[in-house]
MIDREN-889188 format. One line per field, with one value per residue (C-alpha): residue in three letters; x, y, z; residue number from 1. Coordinates in steps of 0.5 Angstrom, whole numbers. Layout:
BEGIN
res <- c(ALA | ...)
X <- c(X | ...)
Y <- c(Y | ...)
Z <- c(Z | ...)
n <- c(NUM | ...)
//
This chain:
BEGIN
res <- c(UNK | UNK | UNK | UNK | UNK | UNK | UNK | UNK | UNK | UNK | UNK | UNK | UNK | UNK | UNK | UNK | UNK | UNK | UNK | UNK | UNK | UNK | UNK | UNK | UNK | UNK | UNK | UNK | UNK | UNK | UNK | UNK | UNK | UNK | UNK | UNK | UNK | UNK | UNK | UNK | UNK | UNK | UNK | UNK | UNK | UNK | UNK | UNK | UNK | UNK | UNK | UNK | UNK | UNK | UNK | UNK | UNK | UNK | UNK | UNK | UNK | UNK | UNK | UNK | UNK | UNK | UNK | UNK | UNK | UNK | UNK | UNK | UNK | UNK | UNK | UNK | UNK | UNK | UNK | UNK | UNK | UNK | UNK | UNK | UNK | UNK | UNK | UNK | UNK | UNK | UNK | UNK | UNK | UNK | UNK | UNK | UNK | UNK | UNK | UNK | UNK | UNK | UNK | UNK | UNK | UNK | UNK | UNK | UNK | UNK | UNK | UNK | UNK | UNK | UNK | UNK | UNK | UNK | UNK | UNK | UNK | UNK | UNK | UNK | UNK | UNK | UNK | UNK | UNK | UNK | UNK | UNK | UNK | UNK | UNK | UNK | UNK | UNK | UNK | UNK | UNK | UNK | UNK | UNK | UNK | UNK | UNK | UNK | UNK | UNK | UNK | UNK | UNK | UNK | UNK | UNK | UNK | UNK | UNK | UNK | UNK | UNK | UNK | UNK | UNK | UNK | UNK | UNK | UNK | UNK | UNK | UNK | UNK | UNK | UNK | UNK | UNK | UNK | UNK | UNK | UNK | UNK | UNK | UNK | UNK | UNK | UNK | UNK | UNK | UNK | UNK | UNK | UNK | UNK | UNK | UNK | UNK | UNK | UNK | UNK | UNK | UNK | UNK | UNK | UNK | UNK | UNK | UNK | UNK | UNK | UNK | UNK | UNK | UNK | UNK | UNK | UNK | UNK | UNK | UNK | UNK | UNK | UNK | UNK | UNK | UNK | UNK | UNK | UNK | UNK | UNK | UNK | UNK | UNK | UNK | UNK | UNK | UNK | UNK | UNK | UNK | UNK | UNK | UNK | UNK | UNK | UNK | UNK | UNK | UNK | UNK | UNK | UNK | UNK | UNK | UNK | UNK | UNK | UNK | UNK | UNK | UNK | UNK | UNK | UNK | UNK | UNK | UNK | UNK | UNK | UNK | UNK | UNK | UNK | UNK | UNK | UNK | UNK | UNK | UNK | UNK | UNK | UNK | UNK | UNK | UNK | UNK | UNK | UNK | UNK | UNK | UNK | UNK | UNK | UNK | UNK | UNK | UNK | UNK | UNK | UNK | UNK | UNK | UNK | UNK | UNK | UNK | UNK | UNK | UNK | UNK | UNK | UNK | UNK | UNK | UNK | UNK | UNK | UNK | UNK | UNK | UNK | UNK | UNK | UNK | UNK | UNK | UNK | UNK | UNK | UNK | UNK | UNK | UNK | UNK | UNK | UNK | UNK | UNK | UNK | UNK | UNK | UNK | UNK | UNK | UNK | UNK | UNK | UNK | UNK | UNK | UNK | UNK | UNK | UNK | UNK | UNK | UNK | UNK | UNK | UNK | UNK | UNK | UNK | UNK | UNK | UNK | UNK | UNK | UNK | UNK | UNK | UNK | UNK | UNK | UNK | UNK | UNK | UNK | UNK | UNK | UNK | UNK | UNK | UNK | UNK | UNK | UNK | UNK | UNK | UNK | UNK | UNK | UNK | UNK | UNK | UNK | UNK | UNK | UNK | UNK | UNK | UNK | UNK | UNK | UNK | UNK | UNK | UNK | UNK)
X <- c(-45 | -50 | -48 | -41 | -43 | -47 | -41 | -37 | -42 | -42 | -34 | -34 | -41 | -36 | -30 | -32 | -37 | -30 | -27 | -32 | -31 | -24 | -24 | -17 | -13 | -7 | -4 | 0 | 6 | 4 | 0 | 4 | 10 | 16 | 12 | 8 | 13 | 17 | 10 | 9 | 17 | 14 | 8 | 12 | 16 | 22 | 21 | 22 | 27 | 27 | 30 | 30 | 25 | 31 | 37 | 40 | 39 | 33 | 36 | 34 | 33 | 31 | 29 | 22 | 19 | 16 | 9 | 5 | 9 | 7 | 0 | 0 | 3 | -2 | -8 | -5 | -4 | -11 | -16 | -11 | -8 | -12 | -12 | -19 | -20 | -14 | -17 | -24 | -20 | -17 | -23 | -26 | -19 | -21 | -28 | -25 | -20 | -26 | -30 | -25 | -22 | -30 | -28 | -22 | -25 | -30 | -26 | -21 | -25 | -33 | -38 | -38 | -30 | -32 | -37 | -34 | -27 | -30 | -35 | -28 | -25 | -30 | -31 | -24 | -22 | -16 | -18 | -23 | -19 | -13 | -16 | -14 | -6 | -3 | 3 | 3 | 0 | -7 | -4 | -1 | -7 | -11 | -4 | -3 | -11 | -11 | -4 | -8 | -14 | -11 | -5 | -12 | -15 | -8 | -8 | -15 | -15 | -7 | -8 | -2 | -5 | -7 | 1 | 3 | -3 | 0 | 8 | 6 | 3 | 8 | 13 | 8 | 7 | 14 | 15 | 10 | 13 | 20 | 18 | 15 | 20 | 19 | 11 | 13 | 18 | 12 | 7 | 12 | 12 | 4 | 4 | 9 | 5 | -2 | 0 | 3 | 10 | 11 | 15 | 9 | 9 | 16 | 16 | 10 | 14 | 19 | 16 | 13 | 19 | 22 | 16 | 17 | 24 | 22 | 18 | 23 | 29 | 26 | 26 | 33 | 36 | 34 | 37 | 44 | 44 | 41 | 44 | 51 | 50 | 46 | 40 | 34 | 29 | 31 | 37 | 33 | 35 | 41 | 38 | 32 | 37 | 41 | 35 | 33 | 40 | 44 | 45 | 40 | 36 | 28 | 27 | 22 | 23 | 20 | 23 | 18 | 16 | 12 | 17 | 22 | 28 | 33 | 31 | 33 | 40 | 45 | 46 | 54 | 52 | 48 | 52 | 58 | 54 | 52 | 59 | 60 | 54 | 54 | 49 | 50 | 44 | 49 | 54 | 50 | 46 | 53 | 55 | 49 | 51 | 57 | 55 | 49 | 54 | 59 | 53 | 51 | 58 | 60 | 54 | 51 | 47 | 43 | 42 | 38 | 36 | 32 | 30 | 26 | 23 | 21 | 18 | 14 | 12 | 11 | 5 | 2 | 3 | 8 | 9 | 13 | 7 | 2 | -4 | -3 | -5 | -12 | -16 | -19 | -13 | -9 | -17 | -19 | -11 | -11 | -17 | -15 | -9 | -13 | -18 | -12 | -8 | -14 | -15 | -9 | -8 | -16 | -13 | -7 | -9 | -10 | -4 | -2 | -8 | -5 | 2 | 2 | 1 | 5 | 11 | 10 | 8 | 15 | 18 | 16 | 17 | 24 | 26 | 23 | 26 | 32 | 31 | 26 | 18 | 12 | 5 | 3 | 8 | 4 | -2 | -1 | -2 | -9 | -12 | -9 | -11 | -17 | -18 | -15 | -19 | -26 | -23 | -22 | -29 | -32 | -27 | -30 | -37 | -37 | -35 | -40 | -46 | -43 | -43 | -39 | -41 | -43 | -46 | -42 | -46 | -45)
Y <- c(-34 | -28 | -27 | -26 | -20 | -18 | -17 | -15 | -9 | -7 | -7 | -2 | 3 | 3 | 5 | 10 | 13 | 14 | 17 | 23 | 23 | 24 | 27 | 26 | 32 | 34 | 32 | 27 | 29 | 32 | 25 | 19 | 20 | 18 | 14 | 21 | 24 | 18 | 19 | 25 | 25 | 19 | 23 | 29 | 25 | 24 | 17 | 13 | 19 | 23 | 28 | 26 | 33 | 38 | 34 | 31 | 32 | 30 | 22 | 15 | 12 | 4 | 7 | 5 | -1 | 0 | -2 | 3 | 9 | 8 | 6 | 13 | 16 | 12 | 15 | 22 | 22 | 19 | 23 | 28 | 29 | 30 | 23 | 22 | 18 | 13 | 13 | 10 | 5 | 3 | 2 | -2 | -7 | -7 | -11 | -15 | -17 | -19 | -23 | -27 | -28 | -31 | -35 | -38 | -39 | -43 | -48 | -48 | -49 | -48 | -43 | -40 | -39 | -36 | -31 | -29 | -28 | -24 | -20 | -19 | -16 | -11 | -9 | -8 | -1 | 0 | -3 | 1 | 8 | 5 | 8 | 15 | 12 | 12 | 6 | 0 | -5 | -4 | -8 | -12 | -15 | -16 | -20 | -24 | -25 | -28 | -31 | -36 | -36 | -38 | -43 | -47 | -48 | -51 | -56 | -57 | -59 | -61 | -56 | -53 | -47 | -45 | -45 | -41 | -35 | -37 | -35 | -29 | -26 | -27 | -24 | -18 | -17 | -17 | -11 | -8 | -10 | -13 | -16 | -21 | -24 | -29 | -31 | -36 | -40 | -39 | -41 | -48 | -49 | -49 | -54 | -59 | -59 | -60 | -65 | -71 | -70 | -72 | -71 | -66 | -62 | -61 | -58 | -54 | -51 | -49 | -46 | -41 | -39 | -38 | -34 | -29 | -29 | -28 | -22 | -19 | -19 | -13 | -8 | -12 | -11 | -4 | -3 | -6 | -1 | 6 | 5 | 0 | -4 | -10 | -8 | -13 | -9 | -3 | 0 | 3 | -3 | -1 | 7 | 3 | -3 | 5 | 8 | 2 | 1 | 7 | 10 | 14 | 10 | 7 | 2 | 5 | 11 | 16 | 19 | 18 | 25 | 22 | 27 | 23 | 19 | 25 | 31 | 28 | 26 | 31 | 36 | 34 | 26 | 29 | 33 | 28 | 22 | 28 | 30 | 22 | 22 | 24 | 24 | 17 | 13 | 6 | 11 | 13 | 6 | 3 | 9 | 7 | 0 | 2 | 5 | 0 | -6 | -1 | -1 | -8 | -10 | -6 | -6 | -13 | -12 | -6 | -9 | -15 | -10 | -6 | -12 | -14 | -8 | -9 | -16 | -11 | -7 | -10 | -14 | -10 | -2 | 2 | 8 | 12 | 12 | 18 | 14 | 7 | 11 | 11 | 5 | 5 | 2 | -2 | -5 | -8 | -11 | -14 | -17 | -20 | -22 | -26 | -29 | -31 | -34 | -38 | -41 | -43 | -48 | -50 | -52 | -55 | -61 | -57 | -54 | -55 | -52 | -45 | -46 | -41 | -35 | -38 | -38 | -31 | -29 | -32 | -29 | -22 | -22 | -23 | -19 | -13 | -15 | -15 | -8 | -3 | -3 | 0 | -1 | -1 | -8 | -11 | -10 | -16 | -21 | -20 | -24 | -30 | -26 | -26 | -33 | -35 | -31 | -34 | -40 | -39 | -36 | -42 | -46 | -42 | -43 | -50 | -50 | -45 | -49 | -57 | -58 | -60 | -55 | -49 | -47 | -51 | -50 | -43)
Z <- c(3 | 4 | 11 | 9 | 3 | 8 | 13 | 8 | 6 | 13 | 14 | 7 | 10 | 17 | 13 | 9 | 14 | 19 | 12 | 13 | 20 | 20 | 13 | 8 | 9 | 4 | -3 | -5 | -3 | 4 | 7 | 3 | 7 | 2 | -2 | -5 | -6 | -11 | -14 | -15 | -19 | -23 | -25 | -27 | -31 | -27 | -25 | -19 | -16 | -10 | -6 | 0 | 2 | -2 | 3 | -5 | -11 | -15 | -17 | -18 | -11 | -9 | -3 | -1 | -6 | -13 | -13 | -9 | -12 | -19 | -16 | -13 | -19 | -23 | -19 | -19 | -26 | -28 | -22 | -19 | -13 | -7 | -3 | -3 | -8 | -6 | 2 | -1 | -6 | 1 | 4 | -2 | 0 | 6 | 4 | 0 | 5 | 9 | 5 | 3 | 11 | 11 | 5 | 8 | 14 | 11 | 8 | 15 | 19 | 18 | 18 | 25 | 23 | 16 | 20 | 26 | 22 | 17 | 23 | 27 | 22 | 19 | 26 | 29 | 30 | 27 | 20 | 20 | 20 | 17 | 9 | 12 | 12 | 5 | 6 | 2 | 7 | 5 | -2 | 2 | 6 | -1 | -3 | 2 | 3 | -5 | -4 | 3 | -3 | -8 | -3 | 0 | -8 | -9 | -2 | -4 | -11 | -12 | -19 | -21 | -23 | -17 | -14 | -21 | -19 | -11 | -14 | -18 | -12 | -7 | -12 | -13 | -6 | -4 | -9 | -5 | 2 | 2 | 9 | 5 | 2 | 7 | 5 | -2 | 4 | 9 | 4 | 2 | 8 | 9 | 3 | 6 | 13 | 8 | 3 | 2 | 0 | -7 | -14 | -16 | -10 | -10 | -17 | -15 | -9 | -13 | -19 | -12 | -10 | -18 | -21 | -13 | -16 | -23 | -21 | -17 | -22 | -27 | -21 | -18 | -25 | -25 | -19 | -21 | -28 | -25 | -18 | -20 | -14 | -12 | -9 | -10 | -7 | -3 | 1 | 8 | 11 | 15 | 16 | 20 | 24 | 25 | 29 | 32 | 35 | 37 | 43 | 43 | 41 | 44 | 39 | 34 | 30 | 35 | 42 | 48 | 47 | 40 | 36 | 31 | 34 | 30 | 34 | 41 | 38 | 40 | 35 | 34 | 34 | 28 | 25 | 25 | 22 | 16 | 15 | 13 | 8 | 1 | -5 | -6 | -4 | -3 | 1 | 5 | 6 | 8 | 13 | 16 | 17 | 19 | 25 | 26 | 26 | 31 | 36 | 36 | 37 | 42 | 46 | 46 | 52 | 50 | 44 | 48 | 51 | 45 | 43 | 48 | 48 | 41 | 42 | 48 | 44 | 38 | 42 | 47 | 46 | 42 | 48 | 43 | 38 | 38 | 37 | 40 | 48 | 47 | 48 | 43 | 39 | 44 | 48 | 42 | 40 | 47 | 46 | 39 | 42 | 48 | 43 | 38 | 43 | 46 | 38 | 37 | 44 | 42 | 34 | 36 | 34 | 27 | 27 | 20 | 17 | 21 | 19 | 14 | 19 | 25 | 20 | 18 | 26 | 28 | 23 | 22 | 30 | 29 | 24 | 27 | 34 | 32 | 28 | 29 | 30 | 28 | 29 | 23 | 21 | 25 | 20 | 16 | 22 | 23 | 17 | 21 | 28 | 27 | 24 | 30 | 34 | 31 | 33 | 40 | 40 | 37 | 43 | 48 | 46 | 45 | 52 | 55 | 52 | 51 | 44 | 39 | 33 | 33 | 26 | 23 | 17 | 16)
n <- c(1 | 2 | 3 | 4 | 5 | 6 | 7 | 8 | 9 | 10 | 11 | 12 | 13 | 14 | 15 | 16 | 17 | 18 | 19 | 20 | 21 | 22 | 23 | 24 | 25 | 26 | 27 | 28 | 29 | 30 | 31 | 32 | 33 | 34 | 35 | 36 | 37 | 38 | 39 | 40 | 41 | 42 | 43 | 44 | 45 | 46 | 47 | 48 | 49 | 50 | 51 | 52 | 53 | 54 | 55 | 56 | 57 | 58 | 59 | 60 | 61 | 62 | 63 | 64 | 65 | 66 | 67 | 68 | 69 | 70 | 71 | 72 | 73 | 74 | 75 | 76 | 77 | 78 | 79 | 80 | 81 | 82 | 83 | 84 | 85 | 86 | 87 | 88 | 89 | 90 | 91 | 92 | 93 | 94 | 95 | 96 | 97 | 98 | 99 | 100 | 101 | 102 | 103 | 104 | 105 | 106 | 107 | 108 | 109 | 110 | 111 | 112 | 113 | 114 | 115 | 116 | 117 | 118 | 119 | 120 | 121 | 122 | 123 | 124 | 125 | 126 | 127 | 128 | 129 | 130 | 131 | 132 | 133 | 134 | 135 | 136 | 137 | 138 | 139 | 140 | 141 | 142 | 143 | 144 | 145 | 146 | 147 | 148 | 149 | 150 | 151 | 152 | 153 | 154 | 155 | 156 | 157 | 158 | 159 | 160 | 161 | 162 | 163 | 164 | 165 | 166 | 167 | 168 | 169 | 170 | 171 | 172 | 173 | 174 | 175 | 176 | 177 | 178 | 179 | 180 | 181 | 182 | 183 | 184 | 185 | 186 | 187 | 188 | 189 | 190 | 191 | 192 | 193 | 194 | 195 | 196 | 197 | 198 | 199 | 200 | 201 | 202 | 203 | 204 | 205 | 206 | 207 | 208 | 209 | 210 | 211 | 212 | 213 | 214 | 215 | 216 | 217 | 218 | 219 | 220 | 221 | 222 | 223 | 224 | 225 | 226 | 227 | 228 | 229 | 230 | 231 | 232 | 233 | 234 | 235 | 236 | 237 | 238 | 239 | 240 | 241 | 242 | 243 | 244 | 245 | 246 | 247 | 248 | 249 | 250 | 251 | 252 | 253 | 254 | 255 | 256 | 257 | 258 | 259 | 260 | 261 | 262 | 263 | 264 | 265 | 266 | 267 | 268 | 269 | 270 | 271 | 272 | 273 | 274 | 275 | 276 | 277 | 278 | 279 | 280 | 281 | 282 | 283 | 284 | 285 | 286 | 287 | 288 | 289 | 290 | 291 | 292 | 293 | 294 | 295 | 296 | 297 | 298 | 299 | 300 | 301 | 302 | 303 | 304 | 305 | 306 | 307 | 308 | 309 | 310 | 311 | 312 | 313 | 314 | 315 | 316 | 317 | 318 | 319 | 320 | 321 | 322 | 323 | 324 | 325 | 326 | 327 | 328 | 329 | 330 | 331 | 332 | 333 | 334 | 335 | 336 | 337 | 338 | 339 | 340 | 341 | 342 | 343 | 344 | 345 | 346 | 347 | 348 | 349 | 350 | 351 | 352 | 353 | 354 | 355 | 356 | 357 | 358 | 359 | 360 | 361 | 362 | 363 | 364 | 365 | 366 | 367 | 368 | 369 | 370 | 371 | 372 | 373 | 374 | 375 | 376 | 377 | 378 | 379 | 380 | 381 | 382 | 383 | 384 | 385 | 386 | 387 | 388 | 389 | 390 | 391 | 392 | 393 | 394 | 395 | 396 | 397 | 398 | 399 | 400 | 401 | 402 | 403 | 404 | 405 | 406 | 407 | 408 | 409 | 410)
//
């Protein structure tokens, strides 16, 4: 237990100390992408609203989920708007979600797991300068990470209690990242896989997916007032299938030239998808549909095609990303990637104590394959990469020094 808080300080001193070499420029509304802007809007009194940067008028908008903006706009109200404040409150997050991968690994799999997942993780570069990045995904990690917690006490101990916390969790996580809409089924699924099947843990199992829902349905409802349309969390998602498919599309967000997908579109291609949309956010989500649904069906190959490239670039190296070329991002990657892979060959024996995060990889994969990909959509996977990873380790040096254990103690 010492080593891991030891671990989880150094991760927190390294976090911090990559905040004040890389400094945290801009306020809100300027370095928190859509997010700070919504924030800004519920601060000042106008509520989860945005302009979409002065294109529309100031309205009601469900497009990005809630959680993260009125968490900002918690902060600005309280502290300010500079965004120092939040990128070391990330960093605090991040040493939580290190001790508690150290936690978790302990009780999978022993003390060398519980140790070098937490040590991996603290030393991975991208965690370390991902505080200066103001998305939901640090909330998300924490959420997940208590969501694993909280589902081992639960195998572990058969207590209700444990899968109520587990279910409230997921629903709140899915208000921060409609990807997770898959977690309470992953975590269903881990528990079936763990536990014998019984009338009692069907009921739990169910009790997970309702109380997500349960959570989810305020903001649903809000969305079926204000906007008069079903929208259970947000409405981006045919935008982001569009600019993953299209024929100018590279499967990501960006060109080649790092610059946005949009500003290498032909001007009249622009200009005639524009000439379509009106004010109305639920409009405008259906001519983005429209359009997606056109393309795919008309060019089934490219679309493979995309996807293929998605699946790439997903798992290796985002050529369209301005930061994923140095080798200091995509280097340590490749090598989790390796060490992960190692892991899961040396548990497969054990499989079922990993099924949670093997269901979540397959699942984020194909949702994003399919639709559009970023590197940042990949940062909830490494929790379960580096506990994988510290297996592989385990694996490799069992073999090197011919033992059964090593440190299994801790």
């Amino acid at each position: 237990k010492f080593l891991l808080i030891a671990i989880a300080i150094a991760a927190i001193i390294l976090r911090l100390a990559g905040i004040l070499t890389l400094g945290v420029d801009g306020e809100l509304e300027k370095n928190a992408f859509e997010y700070g802007h919504i924030a800004a809007n519920i601060a000042d009194g106008h509520g989860h609203s945005f302009d979409f940067y002065g294109r529309y008028p100031n309205a009601p908008t469900a497009w990005m989920e809630p959680l993260y903006s009125y968490l900002l706009a918690g902060y600005s109200l309280l502290i300010g708007r500079n965004l120092l404040g939040v990128a070391v409150i990330h960093a605090i997050i991040g040493c939580v979600v290190c001790w508690l991968i150290g936690i978790i690994g302990v009780a999978l799999s022993g003390g060398f797991v519980g140790i070098t997942a937490a040590g991996l993780f603290a030393l991975y570069p991208e965690a370390i300068f991902h505080p200066q990045k103001f998305v939901p995904e640090h909330l998300l990690l924490l959420l997940m990470i208590l969501i694993v917690f909280f589902g081992v006490e639960y195998i572990k101990t058969h207590q209700r209690r444990f899968a109520v916390i587990a279910g409230i969790l997921c629903g709140i996580a899915i208000l921060t990242k409609v990807s997770a809409m898959s977690w309470p089924v992953a975590l269903v699924v881990w528990i079936w896989f763990s536990k014998k099947i019984s009338r009692r843990v069907i009921i739990d199992s169910v009790l997970i997916i309702a109380l997500a829902g349960l959570v989810v349905f305020p903001w649903t409802f809000r969305n079926y007032v204000v906007m008069d349309a079903l929208i259970p969390v947000r409405t981006n998602f045919w935008f982001n299938v569009w600019r993953g498919n299209n024929p100018y599309a590279t499967g990501t967000p960006r060109y080649f030239d790092k610059n946005v997908i949009e500003s290498n579109m032909p001007e009249e291609y622009i200009k005639a998808i524009r000439s379509q949309l009106t004010p109305d956010e639920t409009q405008r989500e259906k001519v983005y549909r429209q359009l997606a649904k056109e393309y795919i069906g008309e060019n089934p190959g490219q679309f493979i095609k995309l996807s293929i490239k998605r699946l790439y670039y997903f798992w290796t190296r985002d050529p369209t990303h301005p930061l994923t070329g140095s080798p200091l991002y995509w280097g340590p990657w490749c090598l989790l990637i390796i060490l992960a892979a190692t892991g899961i060959y040396s548990v497969r024996n054990r499989w079922r104590d990993y099924s949670f995060w093997y269901f979540i990889i397959v699942a984020t994969t194909i949702v994003y394959c399919l639709t559009l990909v970023l590197p940042r959509y990949r940062i909830p996977l490494i929790p379960g990469l580096v506990l994988l990873a510290a297996e592989g380790l385990q694996a490799i040096f069992k073999m090197i020094f011919k033992t059964d254990t090593v440190g299994a103690d801790g």
